[in-house]
Each structure stands twice: as structure tokens, then as C-alpha cells.
N, CA, C and O atoms as CSV, one atom per row, in Angstrom:
chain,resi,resn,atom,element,x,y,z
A,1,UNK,N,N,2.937,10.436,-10.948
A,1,UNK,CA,C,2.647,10.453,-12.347
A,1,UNK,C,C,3.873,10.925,-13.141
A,1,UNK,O,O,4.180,10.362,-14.192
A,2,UNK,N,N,4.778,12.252,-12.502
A,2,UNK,CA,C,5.718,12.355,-13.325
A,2,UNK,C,C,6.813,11.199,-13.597
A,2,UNK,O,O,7.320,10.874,-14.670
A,3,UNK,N,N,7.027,10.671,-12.295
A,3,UNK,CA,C,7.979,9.009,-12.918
A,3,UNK,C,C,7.531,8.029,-14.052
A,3,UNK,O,O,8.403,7.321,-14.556
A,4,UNK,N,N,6.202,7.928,-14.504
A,4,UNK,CA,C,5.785,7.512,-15.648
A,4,UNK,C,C,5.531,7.956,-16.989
A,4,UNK,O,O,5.424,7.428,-18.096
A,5,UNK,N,N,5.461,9.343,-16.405
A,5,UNK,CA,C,5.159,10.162,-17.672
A,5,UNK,C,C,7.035,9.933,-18.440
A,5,UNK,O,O,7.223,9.438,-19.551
A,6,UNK,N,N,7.991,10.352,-17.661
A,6,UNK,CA,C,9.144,10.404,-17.907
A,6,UNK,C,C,9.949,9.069,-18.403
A,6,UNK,O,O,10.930,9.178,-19.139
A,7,UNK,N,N,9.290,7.336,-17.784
A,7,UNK,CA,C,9.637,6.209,-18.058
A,7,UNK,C,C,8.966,6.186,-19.662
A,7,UNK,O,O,9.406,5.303,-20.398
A,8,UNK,N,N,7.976,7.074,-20.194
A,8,UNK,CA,C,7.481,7.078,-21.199
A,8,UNK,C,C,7.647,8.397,-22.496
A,8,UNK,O,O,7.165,8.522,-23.622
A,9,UNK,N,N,8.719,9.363,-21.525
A,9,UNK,CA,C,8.709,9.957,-22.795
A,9,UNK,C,C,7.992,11.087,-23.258
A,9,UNK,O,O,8.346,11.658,-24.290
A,10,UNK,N,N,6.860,11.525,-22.485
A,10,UNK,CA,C,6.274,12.255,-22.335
A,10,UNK,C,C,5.847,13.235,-21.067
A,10,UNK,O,O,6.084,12.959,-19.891
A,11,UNK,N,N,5.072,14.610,-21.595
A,11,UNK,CA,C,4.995,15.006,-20.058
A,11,UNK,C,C,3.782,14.535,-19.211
A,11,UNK,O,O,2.993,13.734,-19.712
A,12,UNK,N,N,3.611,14.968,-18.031
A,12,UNK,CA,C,2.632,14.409,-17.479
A,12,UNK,C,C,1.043,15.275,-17.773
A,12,UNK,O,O,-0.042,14.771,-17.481
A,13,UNK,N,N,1.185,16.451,-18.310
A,13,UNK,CA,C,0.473,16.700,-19.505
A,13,UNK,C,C,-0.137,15.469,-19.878
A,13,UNK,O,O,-0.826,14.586,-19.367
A,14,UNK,N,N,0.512,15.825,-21.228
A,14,UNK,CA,C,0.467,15.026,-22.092
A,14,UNK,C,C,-0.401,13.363,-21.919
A,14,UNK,O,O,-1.204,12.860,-22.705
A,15,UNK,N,N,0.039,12.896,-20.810
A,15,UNK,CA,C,-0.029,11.004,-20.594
A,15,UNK,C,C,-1.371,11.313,-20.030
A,15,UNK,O,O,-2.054,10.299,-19.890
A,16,UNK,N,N,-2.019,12.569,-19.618
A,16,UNK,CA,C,-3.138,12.657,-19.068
A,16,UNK,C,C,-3.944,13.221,-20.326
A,16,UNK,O,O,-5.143,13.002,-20.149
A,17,UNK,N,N,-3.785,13.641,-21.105
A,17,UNK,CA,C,-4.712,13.799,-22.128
A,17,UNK,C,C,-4.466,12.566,-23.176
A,17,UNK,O,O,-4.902,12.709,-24.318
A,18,UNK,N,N,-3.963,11.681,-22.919
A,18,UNK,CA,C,-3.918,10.433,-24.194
A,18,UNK,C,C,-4.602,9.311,-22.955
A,18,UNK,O,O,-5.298,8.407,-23.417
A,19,UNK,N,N,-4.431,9.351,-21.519
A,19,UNK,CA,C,-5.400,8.377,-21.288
A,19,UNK,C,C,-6.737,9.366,-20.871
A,19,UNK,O,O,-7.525,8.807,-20.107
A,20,UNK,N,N,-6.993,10.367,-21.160
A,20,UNK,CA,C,-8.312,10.530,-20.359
A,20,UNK,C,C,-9.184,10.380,-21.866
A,20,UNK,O,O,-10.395,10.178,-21.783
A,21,UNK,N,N,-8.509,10.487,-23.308
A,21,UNK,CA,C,-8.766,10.369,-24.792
A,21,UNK,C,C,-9.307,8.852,-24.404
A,21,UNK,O,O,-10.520,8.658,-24.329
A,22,UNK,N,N,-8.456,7.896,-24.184
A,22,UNK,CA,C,-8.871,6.625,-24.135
A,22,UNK,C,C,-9.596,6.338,-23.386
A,22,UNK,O,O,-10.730,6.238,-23.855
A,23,UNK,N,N,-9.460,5.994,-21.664
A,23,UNK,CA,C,-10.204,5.579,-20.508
A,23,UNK,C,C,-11.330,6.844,-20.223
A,23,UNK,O,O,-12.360,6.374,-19.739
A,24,UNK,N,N,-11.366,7.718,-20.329
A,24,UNK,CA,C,-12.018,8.796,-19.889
A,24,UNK,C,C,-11.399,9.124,-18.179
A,24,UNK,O,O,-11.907,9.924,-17.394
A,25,UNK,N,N,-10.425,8.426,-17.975
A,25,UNK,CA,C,-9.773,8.788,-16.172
A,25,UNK,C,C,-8.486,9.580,-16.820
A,25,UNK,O,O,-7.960,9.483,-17.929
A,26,UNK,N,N,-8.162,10.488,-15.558
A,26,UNK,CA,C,-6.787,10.593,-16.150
A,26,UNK,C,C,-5.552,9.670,-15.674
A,26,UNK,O,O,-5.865,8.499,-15.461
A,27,UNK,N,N,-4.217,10.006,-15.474
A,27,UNK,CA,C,-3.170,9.537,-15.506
A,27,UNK,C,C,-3.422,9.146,-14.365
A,27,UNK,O,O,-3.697,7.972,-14.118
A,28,UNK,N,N,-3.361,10.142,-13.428
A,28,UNK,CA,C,-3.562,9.620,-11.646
A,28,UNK,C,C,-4.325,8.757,-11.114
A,28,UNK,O,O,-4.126,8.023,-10.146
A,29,UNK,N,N,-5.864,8.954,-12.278
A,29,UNK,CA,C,-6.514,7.917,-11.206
A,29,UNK,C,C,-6.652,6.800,-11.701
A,29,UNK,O,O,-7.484,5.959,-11.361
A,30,UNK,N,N,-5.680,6.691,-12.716
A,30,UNK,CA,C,-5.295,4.872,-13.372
A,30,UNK,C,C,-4.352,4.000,-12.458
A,30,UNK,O,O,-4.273,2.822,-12.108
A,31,UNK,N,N,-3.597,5.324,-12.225
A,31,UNK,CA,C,-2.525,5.039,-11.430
A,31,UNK,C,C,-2.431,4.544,-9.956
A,31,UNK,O,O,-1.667,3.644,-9.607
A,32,UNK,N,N,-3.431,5.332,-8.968
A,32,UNK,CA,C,-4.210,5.376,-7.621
A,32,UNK,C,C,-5.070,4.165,-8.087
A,32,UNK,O,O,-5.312,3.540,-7.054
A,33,UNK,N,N,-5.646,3.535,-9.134
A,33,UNK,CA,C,-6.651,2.527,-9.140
A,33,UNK,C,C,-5.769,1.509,-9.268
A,33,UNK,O,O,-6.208,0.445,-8.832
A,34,UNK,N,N,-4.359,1.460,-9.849
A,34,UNK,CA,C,-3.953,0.133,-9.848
A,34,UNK,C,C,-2.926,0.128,-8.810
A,34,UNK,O,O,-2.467,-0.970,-8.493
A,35,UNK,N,N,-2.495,1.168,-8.236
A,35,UNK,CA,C,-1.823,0.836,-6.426
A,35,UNK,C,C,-2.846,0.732,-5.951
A,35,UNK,O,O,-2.416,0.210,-4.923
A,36,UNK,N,N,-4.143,0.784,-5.750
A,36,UNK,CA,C,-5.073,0.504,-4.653
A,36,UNK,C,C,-5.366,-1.472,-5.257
A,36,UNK,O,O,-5.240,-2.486,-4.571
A,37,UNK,N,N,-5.586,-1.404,-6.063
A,37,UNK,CA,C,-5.671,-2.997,-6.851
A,37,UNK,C,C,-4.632,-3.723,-6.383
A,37,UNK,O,O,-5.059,-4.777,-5.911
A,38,UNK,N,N,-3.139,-3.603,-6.281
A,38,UNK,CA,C,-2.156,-3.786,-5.943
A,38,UNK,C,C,-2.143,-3.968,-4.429
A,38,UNK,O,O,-1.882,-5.031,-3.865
A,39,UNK,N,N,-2.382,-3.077,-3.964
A,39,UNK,CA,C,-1.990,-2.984,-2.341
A,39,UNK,C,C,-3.284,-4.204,-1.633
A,39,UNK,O,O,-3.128,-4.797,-0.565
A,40,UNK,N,N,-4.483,-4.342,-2.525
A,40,UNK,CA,C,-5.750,-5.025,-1.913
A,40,UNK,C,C,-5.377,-6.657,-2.224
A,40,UNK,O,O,-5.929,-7.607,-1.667
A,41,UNK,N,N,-4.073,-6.767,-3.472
A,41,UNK,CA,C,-4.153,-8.179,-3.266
A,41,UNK,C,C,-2.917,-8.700,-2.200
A,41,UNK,O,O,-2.936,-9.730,-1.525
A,42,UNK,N,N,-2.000,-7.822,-2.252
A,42,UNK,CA,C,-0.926,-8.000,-0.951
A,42,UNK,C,C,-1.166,-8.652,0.405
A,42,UNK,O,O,-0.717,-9.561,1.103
A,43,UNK,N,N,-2.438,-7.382,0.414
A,43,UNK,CA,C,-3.197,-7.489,1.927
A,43,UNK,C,C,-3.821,-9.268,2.009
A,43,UNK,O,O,-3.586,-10.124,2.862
A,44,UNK,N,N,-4.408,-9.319,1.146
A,44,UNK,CA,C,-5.104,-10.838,1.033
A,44,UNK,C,C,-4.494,-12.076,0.724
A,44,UNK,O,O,-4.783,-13.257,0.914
A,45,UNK,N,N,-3.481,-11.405,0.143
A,45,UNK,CA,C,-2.278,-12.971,-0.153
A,45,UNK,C,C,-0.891,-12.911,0.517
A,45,UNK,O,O,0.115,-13.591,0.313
A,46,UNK,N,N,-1.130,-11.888,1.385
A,46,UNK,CA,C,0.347,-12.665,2.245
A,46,UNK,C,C,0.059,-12.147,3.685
A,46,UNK,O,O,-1.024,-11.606,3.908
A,47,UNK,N,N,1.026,-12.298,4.712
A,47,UNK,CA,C,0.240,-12.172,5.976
A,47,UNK,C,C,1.536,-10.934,6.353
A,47,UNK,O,O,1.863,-10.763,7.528
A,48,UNK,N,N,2.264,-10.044,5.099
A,48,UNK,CA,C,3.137,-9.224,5.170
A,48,UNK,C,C,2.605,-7.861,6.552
A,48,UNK,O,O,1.487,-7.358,6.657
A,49,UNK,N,N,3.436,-7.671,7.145
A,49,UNK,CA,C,2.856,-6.172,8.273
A,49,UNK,C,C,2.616,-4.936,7.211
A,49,UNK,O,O,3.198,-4.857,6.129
A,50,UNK,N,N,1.779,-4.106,7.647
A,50,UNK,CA,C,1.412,-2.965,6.959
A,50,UNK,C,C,2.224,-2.528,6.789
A,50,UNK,O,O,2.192,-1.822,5.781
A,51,UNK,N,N,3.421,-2.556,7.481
A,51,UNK,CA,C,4.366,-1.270,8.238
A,51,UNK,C,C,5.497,-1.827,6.741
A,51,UNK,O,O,5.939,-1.063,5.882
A,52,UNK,N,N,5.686,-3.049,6.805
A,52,UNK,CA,C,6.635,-3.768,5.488
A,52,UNK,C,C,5.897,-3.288,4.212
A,52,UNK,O,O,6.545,-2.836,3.269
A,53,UNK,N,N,4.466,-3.388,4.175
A,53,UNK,CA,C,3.672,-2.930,2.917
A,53,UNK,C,C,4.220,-1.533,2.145
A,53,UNK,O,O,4.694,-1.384,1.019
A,54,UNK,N,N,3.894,-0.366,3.469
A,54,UNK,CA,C,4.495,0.802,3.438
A,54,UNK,C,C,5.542,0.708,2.929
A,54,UNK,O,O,5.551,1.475,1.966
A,55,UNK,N,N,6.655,0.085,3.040
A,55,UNK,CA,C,8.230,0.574,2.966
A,55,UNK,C,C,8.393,-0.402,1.960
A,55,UNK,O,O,9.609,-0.422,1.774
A,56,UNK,N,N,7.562,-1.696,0.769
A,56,UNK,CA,C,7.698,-2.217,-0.043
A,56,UNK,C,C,6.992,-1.314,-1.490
A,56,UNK,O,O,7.313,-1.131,-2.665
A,57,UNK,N,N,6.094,-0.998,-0.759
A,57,UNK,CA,C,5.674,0.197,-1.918
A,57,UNK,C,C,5.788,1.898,-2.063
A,57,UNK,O,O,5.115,2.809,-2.544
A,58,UNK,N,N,6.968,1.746,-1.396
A,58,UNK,CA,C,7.592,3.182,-1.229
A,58,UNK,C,C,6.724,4.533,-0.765
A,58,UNK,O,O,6.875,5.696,-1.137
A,59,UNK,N,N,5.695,3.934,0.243
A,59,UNK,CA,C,5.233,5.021,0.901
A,59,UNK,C,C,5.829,5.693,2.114
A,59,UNK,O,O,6.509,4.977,2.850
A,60,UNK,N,N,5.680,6.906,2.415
A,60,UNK,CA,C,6.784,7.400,3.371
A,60,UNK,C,C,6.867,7.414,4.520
A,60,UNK,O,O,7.709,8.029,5.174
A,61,UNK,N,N,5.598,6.421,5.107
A,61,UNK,CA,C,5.464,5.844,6.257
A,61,UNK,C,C,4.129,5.002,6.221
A,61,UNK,O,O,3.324,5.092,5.294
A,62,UNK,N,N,3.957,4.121,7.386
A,62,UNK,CA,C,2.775,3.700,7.336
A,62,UNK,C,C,1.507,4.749,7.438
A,62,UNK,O,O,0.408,4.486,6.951
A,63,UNK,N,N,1.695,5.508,7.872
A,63,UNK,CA,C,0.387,6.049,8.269
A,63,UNK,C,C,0.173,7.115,6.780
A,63,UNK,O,O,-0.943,7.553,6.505
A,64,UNK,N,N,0.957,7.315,6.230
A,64,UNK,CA,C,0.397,7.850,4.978
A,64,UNK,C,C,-0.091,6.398,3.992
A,64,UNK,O,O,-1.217,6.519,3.508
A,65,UNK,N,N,0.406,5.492,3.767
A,65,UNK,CA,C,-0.072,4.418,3.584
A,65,UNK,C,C,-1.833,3.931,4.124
A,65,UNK,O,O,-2.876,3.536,3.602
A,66,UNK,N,N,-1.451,4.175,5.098
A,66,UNK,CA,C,-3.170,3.980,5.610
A,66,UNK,C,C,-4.192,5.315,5.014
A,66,UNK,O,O,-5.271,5.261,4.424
A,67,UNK,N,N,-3.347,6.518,5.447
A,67,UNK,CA,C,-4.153,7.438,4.425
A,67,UNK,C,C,-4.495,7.309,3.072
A,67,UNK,O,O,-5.615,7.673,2.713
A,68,UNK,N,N,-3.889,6.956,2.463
A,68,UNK,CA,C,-4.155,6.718,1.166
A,68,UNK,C,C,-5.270,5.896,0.802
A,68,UNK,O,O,-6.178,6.132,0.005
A,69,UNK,N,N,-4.992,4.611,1.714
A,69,UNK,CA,C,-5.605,3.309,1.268
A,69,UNK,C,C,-7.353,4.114,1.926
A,69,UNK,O,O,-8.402,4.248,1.295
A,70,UNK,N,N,-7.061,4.468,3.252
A,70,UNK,CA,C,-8.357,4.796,3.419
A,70,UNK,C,C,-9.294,5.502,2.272
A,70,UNK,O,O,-10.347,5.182,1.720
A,71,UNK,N,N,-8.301,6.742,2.171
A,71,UNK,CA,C,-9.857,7.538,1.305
A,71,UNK,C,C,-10.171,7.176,0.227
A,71,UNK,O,O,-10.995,7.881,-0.355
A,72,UNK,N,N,-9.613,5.852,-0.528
A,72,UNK,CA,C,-9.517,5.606,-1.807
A,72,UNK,C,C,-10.958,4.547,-1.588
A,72,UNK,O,O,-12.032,4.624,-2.184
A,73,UNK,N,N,-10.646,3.826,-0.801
A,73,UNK,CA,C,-11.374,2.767,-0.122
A,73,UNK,C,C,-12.773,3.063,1.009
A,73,UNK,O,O,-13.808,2.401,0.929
A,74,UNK,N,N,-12.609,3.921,1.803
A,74,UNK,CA,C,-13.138,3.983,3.027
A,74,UNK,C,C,-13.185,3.254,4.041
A,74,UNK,O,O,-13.968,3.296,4.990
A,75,UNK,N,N,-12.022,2.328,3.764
A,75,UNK,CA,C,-12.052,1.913,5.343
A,75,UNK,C,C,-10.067,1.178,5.441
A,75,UNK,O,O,-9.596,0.972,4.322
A,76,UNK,N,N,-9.271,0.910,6.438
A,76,UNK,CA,C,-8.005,1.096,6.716
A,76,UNK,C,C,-7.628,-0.325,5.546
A,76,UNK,O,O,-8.387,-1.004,4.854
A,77,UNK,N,N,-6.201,-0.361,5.719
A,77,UNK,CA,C,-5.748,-1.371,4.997
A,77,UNK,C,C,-6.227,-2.775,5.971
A,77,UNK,O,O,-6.832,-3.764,5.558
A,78,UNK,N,N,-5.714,-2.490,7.478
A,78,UNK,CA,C,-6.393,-3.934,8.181
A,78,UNK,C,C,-7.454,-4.100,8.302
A,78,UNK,O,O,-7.791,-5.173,8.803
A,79,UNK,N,N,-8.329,-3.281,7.968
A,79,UNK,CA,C,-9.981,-3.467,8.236
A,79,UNK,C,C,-10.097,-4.032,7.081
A,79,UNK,O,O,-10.987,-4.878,7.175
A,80,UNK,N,N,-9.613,-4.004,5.924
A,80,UNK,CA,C,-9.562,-4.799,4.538
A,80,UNK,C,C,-9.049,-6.062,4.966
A,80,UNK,O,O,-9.637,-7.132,5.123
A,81,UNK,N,N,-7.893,-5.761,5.123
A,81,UNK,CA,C,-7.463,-7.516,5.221
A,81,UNK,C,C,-8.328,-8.320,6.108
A,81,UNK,O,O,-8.647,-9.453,5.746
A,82,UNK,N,N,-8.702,-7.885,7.135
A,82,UNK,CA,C,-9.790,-8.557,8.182
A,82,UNK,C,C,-10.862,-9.248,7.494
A,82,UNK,O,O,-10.857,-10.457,7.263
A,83,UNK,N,N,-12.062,-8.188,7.078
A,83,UNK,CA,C,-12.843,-8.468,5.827
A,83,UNK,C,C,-12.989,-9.766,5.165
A,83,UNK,O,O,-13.766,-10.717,5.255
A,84,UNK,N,N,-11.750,-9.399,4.326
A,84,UNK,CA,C,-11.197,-10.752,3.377
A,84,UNK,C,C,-11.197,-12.019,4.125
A,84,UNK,O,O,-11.889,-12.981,3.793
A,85,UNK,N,N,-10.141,-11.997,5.488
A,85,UNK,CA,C,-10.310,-12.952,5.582
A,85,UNK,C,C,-11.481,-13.594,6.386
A,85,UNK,O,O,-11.576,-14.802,6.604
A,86,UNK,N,N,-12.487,-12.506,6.859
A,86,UNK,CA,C,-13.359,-13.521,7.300
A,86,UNK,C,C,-14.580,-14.084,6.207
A,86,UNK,O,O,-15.474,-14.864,6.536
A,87,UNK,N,N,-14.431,-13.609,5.094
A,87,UNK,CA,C,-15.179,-14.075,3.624
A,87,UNK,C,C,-14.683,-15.363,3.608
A,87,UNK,O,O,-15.520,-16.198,3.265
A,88,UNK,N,N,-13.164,-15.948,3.971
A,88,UNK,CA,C,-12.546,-17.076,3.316
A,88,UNK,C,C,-13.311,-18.656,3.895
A,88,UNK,O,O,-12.916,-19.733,3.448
């Protein structure tokens, strides 16, 4: 949050009381909702390795990558992509 708050000029304060004014979320979980939005269409539109996912979206390894994606989600990034594709 502070890299955005700062691309904007403000503190991270601040960017959390003007979106939680607007969205009622704060800064973080706009933020965590649109890397999780992000990371769910990756998974489904390209056949990229997790491990490339990780190190394209600057997480500091895969397995914090999978952490993330998990608790946001409840279940791994490949158990997502799996999912998907057996919907197709």
C-alpha cells in the first residue's frame, strides 16, 4: 500500500480513509482484491508456471504466492487453475 499511497501523493493513512469514505474497504483490501482478480485471470489465460507467476508479480517466492492466493481464496493457485479448466 505504501508504493501507491506514494505513486499518489499521499500517505497510506490517508488513501485508506478516502477509499474506505468511498468503497467502504480500505486501501489493502482493494488492493489484495485486485491482485487476487489479477493473479485468477493469469492462471486461466495462459498456461504460465506458478513459479514464473511468482517472480512476474513480484512475490518473494512461490510459496508465499500460494500463501497468499490461498487464504484470500481458500484453495491453491493450481487447484484454481484446474477448476477453470475443467468448467471449459
Amino acid at each position: 500500500m505504501n508504493y501507491y499511497a506514494g505513486r499518489l501523493s499521499v500517505t497510506p493513512k490517508h488513501l485508506t480513509t478516502i477509499t474506505r469514505r468511498v468503497s467502504g474497504k480500505s486501501a489493502k483490501e482493494l488492493i489484495d482484491e485486485y491482485i487476487v482478480m489479477q493473479l485468477k485471470l493469469t492462471l486461466t489465460s495462459t498456461t504460465v508456471s506458478i513459479k514464473e507467476i511468482a517472480w512476474d508479480y513480484n512475490f518473494p517466492s512461490t510459496a508465499f504466492l500460494c500463501s497468499y492466493f490461498s487464504s484470500r481464496t481458500g484453495i491453491t493457485p493450481l487447484q484454481y487453475r484446474r477448476s477453470e479448466h475443467e468448467t471449459d
